[in-house]
PDBQT receptor file of N, H, CA, C and O in Angstrom, charges set to zero:
ATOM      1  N   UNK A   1      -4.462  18.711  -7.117  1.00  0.00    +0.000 N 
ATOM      2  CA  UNK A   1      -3.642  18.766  -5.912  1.00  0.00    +0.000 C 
ATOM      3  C   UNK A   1      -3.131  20.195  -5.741  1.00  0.00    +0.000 C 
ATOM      4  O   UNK A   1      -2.510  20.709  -6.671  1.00  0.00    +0.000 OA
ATOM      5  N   UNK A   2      -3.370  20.918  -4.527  1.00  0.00    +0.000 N 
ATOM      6  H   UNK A   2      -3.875  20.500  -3.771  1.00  0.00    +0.000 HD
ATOM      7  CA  UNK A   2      -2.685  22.170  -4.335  1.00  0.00    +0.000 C 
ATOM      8  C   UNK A   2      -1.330  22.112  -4.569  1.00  0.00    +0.000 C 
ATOM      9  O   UNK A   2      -0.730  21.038  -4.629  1.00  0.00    +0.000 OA
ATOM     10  N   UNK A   3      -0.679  23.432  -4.735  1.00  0.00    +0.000 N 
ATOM     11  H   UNK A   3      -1.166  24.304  -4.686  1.00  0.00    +0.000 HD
ATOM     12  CA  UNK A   3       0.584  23.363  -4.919  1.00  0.00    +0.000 C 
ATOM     13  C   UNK A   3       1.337  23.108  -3.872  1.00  0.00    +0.000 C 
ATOM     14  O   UNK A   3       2.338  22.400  -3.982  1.00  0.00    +0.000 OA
ATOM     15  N   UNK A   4       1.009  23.582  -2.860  1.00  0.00    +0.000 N 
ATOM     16  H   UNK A   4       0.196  24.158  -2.771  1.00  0.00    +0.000 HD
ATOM     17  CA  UNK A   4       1.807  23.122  -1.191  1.00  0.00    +0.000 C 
ATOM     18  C   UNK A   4       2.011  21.396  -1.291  1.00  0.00    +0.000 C 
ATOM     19  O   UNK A   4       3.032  20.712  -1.364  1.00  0.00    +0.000 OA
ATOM     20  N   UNK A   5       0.976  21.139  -1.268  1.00  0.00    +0.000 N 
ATOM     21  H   UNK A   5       0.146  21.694  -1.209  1.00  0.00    +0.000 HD
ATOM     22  CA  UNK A   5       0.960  19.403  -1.765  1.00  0.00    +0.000 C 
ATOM     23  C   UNK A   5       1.611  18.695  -2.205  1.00  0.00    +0.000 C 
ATOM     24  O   UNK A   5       1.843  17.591  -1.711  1.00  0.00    +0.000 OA
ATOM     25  N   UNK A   6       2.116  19.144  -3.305  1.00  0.00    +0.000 N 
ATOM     26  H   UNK A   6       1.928  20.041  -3.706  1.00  0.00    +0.000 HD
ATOM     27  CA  UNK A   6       3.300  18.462  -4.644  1.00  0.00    +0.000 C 
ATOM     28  C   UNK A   6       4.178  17.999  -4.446  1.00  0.00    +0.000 C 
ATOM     29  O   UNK A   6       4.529  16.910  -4.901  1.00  0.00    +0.000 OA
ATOM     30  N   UNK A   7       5.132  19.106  -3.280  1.00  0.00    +0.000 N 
ATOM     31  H   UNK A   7       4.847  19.990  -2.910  1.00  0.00    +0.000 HD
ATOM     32  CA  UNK A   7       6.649  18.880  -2.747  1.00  0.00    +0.000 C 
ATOM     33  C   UNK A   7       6.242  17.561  -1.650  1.00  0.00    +0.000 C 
ATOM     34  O   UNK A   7       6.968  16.571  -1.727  1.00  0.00    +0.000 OA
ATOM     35  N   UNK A   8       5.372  17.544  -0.881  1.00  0.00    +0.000 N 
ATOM     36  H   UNK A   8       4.782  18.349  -0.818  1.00  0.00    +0.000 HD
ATOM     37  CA  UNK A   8       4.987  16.988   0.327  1.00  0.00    +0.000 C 
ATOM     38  C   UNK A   8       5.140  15.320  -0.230  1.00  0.00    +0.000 C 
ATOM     39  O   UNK A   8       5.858  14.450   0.262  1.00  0.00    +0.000 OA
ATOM     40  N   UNK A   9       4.070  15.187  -1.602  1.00  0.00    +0.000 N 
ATOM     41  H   UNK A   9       3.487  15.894  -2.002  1.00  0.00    +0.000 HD
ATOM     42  CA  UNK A   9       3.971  14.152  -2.001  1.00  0.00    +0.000 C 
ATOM     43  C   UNK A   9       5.127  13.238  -2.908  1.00  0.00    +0.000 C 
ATOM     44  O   UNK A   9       5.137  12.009  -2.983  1.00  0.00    +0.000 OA
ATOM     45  N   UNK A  10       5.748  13.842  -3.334  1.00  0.00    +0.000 N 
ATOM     46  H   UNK A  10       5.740  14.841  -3.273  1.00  0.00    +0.000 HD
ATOM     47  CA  UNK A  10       7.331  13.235  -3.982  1.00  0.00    +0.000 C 
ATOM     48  C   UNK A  10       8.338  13.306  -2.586  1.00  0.00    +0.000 C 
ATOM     49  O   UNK A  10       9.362  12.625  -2.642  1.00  0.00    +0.000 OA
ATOM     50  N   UNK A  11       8.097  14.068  -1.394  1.00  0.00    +0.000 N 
ATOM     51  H   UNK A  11       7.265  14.622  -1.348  1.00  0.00    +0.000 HD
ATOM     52  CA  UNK A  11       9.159  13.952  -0.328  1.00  0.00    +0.000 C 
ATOM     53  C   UNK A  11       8.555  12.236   0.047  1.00  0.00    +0.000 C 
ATOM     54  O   UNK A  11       9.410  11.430   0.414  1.00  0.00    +0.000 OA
ATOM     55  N   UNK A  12       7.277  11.826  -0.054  1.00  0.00    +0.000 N 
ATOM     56  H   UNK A  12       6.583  12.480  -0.353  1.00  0.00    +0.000 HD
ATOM     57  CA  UNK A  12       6.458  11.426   0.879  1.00  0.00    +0.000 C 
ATOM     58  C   UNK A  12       7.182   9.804  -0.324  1.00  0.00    +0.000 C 
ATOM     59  O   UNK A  12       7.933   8.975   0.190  1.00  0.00    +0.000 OA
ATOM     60  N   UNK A  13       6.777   9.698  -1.740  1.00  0.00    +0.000 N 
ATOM     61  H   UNK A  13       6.167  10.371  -2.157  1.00  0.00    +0.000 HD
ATOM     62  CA  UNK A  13       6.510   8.933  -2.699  1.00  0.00    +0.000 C 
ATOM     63  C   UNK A  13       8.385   8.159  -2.334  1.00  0.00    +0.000 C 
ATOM     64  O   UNK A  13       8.505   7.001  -1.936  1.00  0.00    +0.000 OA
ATOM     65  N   UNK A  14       9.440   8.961  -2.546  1.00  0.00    +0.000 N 
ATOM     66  H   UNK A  14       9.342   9.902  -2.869  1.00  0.00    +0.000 HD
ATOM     67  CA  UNK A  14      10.737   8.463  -2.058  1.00  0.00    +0.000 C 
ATOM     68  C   UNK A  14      10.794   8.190  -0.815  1.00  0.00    +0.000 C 
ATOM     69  O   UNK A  14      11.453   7.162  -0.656  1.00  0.00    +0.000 OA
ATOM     70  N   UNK A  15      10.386   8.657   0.228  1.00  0.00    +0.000 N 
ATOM     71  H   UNK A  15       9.851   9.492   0.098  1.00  0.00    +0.000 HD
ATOM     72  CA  UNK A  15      10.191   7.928   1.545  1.00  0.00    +0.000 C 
ATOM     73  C   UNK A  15       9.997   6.375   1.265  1.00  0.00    +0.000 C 
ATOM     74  O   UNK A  15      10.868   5.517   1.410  1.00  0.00    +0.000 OA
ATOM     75  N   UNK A  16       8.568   6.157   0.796  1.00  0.00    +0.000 N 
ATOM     76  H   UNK A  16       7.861   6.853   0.678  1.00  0.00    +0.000 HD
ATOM     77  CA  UNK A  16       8.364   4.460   0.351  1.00  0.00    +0.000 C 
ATOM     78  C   UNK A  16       9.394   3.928  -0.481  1.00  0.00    +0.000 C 
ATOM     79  O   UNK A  16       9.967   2.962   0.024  1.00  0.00    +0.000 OA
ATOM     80  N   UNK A  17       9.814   4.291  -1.655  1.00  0.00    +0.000 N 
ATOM     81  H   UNK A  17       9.349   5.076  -2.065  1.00  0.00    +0.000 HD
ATOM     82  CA  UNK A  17      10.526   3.837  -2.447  1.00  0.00    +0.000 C 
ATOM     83  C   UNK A  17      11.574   3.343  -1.810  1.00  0.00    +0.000 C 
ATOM     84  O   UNK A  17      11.879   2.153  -1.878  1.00  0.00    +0.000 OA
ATOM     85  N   UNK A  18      12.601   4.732  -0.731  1.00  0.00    +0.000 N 
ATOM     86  H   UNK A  18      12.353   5.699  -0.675  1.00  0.00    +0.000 HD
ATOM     87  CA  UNK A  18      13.670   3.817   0.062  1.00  0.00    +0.000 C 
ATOM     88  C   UNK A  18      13.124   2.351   0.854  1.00  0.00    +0.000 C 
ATOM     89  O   UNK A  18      13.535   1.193   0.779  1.00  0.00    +0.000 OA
ATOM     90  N   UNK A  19      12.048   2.961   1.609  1.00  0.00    +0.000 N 
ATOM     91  H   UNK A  19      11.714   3.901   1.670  1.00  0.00    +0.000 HD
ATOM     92  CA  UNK A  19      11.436   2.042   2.357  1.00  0.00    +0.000 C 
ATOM     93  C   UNK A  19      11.393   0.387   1.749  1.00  0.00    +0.000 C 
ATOM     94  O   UNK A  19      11.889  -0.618   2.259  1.00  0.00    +0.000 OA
ATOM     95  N   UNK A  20      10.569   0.535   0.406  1.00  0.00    +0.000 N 
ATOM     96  H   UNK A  20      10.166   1.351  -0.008  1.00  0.00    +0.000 HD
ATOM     97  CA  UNK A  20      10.647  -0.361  -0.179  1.00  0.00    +0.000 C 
ATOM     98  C   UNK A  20      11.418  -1.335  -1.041  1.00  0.00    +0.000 C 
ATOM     99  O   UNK A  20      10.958  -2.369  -1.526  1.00  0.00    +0.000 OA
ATOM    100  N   UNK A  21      12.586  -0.898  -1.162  1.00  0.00    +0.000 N 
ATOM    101  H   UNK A  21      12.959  -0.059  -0.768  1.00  0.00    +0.000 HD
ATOM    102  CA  UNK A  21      14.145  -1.008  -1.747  1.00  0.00    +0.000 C 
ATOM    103  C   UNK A  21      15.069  -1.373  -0.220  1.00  0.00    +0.000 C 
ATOM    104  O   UNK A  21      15.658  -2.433  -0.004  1.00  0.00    +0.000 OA
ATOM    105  N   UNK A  22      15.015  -0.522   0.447  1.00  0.00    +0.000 N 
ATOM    106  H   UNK A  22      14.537   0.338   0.271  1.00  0.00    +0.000 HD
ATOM    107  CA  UNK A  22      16.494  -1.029   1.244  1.00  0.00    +0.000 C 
ATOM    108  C   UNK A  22      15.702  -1.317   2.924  1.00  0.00    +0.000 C 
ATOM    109  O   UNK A  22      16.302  -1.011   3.954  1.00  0.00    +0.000 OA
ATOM    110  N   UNK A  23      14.282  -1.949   2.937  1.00  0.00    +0.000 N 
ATOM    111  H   UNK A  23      13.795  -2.198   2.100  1.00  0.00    +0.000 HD
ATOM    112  CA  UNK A  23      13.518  -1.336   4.038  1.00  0.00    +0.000 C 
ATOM    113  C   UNK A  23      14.044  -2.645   5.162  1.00  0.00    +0.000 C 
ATOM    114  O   UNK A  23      13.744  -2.627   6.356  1.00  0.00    +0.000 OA
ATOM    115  N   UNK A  24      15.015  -3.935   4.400  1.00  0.00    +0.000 N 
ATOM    116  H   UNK A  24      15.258  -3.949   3.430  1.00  0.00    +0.000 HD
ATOM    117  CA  UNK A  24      14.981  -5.125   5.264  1.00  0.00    +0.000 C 
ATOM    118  C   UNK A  24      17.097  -4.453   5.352  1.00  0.00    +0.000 C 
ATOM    119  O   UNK A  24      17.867  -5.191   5.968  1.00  0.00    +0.000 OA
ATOM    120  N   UNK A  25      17.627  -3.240   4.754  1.00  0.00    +0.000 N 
ATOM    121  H   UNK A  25      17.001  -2.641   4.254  1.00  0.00    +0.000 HD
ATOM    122  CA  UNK A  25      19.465  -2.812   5.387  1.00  0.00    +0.000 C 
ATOM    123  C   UNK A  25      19.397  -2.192   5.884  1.00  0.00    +0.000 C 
ATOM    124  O   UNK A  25      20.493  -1.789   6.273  1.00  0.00    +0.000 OA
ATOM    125  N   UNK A  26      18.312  -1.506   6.374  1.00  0.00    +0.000 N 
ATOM    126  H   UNK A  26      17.421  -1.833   6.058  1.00  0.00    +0.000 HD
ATOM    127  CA  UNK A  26      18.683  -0.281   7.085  1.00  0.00    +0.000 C 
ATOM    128  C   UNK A  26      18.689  -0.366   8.444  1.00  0.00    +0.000 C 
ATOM    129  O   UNK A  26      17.790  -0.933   9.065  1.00  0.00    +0.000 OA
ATOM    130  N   UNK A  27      19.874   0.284   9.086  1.00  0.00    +0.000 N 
ATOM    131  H   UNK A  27      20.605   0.744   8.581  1.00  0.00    +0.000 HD
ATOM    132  CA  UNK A  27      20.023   0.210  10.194  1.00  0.00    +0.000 C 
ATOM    133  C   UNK A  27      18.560   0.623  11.356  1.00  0.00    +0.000 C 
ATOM    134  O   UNK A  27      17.484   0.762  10.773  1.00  0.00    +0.000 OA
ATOM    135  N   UNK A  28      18.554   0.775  12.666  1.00  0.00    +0.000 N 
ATOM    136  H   UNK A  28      19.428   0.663  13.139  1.00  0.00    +0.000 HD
ATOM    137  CA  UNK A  28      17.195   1.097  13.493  1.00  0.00    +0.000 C 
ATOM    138  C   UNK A  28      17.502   2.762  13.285  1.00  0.00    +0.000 C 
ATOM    139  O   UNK A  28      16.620   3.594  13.078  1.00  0.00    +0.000 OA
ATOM    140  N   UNK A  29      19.384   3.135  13.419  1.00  0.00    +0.000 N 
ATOM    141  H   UNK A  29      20.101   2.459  13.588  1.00  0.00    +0.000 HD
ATOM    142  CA  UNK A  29      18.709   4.910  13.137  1.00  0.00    +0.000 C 
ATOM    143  C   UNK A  29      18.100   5.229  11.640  1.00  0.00    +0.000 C 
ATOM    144  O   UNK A  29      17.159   5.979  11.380  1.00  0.00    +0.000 OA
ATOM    145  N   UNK A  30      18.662   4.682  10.997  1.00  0.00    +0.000 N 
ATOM    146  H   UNK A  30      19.426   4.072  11.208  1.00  0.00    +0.000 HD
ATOM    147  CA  UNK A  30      18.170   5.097   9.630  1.00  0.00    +0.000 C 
ATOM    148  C   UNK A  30      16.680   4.975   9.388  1.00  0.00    +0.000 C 
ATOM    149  O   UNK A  30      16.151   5.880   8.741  1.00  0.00    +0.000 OA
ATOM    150  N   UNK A  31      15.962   4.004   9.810  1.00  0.00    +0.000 N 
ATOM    151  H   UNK A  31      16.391   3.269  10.335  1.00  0.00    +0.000 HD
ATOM    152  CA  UNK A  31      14.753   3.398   9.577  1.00  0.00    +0.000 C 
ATOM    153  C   UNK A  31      14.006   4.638  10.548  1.00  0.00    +0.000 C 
ATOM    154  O   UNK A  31      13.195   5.371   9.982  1.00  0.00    +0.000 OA
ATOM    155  N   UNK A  32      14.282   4.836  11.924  1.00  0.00    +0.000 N 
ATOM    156  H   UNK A  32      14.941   4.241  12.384  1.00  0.00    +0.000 HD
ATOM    157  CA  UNK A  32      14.018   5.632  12.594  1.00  0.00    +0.000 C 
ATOM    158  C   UNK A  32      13.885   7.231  11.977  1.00  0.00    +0.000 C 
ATOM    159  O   UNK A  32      12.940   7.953  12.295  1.00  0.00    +0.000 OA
ATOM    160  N   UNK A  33      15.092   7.717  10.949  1.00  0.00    +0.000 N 
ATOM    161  H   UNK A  33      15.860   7.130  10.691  1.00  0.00    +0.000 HD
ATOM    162  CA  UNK A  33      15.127   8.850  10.529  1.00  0.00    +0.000 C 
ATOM    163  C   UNK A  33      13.710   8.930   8.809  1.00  0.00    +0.000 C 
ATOM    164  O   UNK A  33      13.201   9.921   8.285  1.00  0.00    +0.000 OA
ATOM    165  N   UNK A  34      13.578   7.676   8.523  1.00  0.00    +0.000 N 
ATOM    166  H   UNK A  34      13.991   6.871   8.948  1.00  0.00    +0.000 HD
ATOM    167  CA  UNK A  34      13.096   7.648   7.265  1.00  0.00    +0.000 C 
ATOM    168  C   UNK A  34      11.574   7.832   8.153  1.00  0.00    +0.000 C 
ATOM    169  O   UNK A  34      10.768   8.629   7.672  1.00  0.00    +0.000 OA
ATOM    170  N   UNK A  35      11.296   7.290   9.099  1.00  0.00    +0.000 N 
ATOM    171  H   UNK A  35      11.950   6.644   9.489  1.00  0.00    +0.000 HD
ATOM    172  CA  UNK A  35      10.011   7.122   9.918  1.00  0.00    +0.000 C 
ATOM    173  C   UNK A  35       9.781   8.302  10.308  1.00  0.00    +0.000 C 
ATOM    174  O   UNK A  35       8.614   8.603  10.558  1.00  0.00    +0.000 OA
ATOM    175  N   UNK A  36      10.835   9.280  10.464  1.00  0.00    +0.000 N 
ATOM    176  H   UNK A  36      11.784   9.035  10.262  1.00  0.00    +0.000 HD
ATOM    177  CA  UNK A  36       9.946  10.537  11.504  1.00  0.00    +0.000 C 
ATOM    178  C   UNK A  36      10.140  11.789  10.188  1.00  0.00    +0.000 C 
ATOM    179  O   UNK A  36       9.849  12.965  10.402  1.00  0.00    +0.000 OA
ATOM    180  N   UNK A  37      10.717  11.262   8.727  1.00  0.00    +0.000 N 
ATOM    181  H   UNK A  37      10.953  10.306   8.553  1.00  0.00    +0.000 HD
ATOM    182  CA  UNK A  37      10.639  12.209   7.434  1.00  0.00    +0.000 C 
ATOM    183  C   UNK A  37       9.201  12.171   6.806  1.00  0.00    +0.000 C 
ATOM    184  O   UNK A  37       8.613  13.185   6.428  1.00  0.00    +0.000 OA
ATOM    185  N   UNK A  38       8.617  10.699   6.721  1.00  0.00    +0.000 N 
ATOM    186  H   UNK A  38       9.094   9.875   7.028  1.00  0.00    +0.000 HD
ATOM    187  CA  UNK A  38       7.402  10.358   6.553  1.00  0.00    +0.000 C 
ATOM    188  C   UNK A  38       6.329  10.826   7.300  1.00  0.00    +0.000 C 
ATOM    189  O   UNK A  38       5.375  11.355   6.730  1.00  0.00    +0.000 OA
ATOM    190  N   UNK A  39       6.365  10.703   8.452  1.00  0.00    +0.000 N 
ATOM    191  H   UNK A  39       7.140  10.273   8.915  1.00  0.00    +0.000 HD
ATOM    192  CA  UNK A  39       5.506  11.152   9.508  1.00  0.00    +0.000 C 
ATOM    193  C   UNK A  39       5.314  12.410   9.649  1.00  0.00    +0.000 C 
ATOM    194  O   UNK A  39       4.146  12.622   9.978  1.00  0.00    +0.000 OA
ATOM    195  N   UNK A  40       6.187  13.734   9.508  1.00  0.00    +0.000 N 
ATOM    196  H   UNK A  40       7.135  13.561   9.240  1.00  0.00    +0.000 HD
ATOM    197  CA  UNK A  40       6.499  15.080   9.104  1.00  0.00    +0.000 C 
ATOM    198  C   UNK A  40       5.672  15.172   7.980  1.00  0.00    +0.000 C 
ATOM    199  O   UNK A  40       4.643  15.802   8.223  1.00  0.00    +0.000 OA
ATOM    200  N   UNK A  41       5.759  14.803   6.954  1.00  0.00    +0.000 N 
ATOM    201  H   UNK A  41       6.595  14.291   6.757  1.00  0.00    +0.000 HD
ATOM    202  CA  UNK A  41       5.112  14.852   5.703  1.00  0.00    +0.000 C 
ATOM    203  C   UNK A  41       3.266  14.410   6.227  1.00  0.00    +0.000 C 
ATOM    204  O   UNK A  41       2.360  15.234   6.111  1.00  0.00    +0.000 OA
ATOM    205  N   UNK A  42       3.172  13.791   6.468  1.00  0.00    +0.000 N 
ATOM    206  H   UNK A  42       3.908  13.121   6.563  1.00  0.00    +0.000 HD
ATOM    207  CA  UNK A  42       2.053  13.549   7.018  1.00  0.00    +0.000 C 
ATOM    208  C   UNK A  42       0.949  14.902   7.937  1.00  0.00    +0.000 C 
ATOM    209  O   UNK A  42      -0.266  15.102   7.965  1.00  0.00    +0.000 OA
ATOM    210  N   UNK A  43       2.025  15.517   8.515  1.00  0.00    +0.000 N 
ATOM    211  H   UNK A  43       3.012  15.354   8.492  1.00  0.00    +0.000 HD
ATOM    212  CA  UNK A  43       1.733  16.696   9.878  1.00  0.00    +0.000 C 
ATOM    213  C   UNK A  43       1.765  17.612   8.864  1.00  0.00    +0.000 C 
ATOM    214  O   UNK A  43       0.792  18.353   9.000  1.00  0.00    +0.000 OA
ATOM    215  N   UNK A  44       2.613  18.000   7.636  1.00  0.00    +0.000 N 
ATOM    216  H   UNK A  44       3.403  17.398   7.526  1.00  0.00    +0.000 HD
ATOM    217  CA  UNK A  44       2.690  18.852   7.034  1.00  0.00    +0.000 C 
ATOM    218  C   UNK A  44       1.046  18.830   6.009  1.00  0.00    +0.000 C 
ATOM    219  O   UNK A  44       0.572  19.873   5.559  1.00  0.00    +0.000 OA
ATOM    220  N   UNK A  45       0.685  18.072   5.896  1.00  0.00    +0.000 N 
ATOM    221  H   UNK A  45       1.070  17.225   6.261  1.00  0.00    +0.000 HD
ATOM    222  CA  UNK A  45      -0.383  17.761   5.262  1.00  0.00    +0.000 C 
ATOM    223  C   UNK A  45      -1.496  18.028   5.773  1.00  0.00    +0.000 C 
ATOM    224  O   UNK A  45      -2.432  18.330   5.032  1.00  0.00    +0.000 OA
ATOM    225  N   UNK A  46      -1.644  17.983   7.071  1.00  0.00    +0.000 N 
ATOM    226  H   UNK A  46      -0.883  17.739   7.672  1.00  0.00    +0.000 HD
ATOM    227  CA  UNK A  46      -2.494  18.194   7.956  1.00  0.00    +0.000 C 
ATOM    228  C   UNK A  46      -3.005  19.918   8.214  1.00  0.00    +0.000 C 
ATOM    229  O   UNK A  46      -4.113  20.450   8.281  1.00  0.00    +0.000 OA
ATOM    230  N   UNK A  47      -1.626  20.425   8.309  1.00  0.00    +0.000 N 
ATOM    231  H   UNK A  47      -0.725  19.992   8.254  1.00  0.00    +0.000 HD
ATOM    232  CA  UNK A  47      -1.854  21.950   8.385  1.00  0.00    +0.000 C 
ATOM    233  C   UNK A  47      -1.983  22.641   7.147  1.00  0.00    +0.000 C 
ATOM    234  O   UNK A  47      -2.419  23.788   7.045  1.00  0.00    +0.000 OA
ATOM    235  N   UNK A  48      -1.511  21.763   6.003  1.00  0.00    +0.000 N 
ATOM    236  H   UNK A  48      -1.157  20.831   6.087  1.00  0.00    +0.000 HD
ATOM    237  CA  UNK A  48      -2.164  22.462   4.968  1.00  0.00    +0.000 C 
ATOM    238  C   UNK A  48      -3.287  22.580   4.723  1.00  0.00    +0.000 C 
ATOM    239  O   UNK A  48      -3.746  23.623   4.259  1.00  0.00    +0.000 OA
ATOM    240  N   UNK A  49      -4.319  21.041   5.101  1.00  0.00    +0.000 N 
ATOM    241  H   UNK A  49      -3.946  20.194   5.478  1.00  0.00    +0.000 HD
ATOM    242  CA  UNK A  49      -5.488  21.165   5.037  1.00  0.00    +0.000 C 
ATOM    243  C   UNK A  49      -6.498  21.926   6.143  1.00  0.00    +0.000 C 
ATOM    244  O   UNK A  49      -7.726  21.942   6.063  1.00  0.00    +0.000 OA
ATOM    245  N   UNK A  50      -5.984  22.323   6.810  1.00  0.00    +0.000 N 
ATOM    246  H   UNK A  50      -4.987  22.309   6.875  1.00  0.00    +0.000 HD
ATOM    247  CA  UNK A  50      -6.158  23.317   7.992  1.00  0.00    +0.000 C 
ATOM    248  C   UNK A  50      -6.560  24.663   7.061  1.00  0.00    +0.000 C 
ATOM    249  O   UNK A  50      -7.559  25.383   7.058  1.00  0.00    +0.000 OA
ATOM    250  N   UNK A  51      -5.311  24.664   6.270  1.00  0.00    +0.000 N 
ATOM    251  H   UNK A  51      -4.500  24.079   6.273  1.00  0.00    +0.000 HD
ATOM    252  CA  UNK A  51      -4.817  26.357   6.254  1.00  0.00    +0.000 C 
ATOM    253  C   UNK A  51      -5.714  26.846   5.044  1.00  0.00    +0.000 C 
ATOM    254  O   UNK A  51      -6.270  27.942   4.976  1.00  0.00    +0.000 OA
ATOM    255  N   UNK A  52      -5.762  25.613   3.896  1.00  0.00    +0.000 N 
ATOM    256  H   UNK A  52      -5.310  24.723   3.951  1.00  0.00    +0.000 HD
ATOM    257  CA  UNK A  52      -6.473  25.904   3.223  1.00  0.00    +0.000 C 
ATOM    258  C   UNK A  52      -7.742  26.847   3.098  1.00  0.00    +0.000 C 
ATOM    259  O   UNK A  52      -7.784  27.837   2.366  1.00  0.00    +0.000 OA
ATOM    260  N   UNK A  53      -8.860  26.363   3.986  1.00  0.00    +0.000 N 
ATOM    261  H   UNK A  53      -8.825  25.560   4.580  1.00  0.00    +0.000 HD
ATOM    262  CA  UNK A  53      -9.909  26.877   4.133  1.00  0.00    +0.000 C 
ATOM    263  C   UNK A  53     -10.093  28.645   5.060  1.00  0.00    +0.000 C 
ATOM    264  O   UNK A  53     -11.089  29.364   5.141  1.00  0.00    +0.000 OA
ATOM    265  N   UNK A  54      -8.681  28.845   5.625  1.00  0.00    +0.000 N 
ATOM    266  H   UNK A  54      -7.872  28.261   5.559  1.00  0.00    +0.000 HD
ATOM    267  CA  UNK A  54      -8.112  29.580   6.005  1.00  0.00    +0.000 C 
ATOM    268  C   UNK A  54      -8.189  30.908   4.852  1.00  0.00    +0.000 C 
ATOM    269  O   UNK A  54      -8.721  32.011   4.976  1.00  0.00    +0.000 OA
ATOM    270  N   UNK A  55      -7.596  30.440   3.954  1.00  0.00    +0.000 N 
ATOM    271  H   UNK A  55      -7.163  29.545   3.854  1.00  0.00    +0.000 HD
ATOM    272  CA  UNK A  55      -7.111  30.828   2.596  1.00  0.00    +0.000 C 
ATOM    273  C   UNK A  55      -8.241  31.681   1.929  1.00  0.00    +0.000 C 
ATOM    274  O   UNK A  55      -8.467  32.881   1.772  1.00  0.00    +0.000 OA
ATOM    275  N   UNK A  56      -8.866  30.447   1.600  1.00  0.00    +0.000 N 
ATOM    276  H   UNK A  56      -8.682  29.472   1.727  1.00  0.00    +0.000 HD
ATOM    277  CA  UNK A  56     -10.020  30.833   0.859  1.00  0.00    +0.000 C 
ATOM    278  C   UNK A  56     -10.864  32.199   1.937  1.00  0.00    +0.000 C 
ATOM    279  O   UNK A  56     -11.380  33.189   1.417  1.00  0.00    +0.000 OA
ATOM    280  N   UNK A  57     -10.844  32.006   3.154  1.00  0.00    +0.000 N 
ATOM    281  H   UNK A  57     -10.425  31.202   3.577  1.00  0.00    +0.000 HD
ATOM    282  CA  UNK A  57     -11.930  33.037   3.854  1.00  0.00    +0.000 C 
ATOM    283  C   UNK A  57     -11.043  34.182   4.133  1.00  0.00    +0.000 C 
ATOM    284  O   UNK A  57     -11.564  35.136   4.711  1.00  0.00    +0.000 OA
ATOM    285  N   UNK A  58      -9.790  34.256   3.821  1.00  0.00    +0.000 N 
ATOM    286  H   UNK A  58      -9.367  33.481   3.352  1.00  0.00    +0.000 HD
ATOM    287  CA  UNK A  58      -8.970  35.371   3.403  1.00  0.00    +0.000 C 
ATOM    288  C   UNK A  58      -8.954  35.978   2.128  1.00  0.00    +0.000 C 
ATOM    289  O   UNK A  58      -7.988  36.722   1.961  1.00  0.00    +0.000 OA
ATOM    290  N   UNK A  59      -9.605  35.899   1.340  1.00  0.00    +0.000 N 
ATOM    291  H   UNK A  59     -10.390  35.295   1.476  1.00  0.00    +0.000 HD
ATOM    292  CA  UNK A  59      -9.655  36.170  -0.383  1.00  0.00    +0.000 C 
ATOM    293  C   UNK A  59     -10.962  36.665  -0.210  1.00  0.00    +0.000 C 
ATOM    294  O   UNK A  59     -11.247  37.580  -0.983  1.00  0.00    +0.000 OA
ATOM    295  N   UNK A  60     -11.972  36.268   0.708  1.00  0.00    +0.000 N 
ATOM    296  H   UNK A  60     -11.740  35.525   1.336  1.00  0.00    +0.000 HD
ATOM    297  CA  UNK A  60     -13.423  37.038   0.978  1.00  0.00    +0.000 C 
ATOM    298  C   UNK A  60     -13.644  38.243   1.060  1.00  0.00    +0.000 C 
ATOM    299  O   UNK A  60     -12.985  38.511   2.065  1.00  0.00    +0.000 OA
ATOM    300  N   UNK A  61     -14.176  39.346   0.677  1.00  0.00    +0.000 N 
ATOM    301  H   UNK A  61     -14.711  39.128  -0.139  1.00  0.00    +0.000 HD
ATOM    302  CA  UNK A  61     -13.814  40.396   1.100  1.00  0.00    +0.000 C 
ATOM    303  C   UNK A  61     -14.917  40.714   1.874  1.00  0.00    +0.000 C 
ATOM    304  O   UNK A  61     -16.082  40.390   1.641  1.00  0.00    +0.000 OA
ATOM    305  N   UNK A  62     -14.321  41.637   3.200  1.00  0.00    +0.000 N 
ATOM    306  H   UNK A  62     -13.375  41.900   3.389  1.00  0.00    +0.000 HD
ATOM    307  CA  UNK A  62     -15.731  42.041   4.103  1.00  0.00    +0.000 C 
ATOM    308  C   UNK A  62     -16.650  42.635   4.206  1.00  0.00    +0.000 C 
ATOM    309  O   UNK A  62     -16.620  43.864   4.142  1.00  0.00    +0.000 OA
ATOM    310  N   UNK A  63     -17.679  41.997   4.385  1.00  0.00    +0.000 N 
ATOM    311  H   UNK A  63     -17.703  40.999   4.437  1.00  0.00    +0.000 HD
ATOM    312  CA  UNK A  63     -19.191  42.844   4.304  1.00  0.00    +0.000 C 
ATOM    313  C   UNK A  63     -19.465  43.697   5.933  1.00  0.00    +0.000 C 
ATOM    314  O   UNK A  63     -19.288  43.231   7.058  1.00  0.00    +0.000 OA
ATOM    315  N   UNK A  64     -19.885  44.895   5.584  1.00  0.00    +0.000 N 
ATOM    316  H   UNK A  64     -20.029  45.273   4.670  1.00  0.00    +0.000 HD
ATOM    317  CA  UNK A  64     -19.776  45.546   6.733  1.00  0.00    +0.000 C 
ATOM    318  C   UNK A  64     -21.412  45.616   7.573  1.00  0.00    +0.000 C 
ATOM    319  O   UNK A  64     -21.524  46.182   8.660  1.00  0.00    +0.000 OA
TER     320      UNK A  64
């Protein structure tokens, strides 16, 4: 797992855990706020895997 990844996936792993622990007390904002922390994590994931390959063709060096 990249390192960008790591934080994403323990933000992502306690997301469920609340979810799955308090997912039938929580109020509609709360549930609402846990829904759009998850979903973030998700988008954040997305541009990493974007950026990645990004990365790598930045470490290339240019042939002239």
């Amino acid at each position: 797992m990249h390192d960008l990844r790591s934080p994403l996936a323990v933000i992502d792993g306690y997301g469920r855990a609340i979810e799955q622990r308090y997912g039938d007390k929580m109020d509609a904002e709360t549930r609402s706020h846990l829904v759009r922390i998850r979903s973030k994590t998700v988008e954040m994931e997305q541009m990493i895997e974007h950026l990645l390959p990004l990365a790598r063709v930045m470490r290339t060096p240019i042939a002239y």
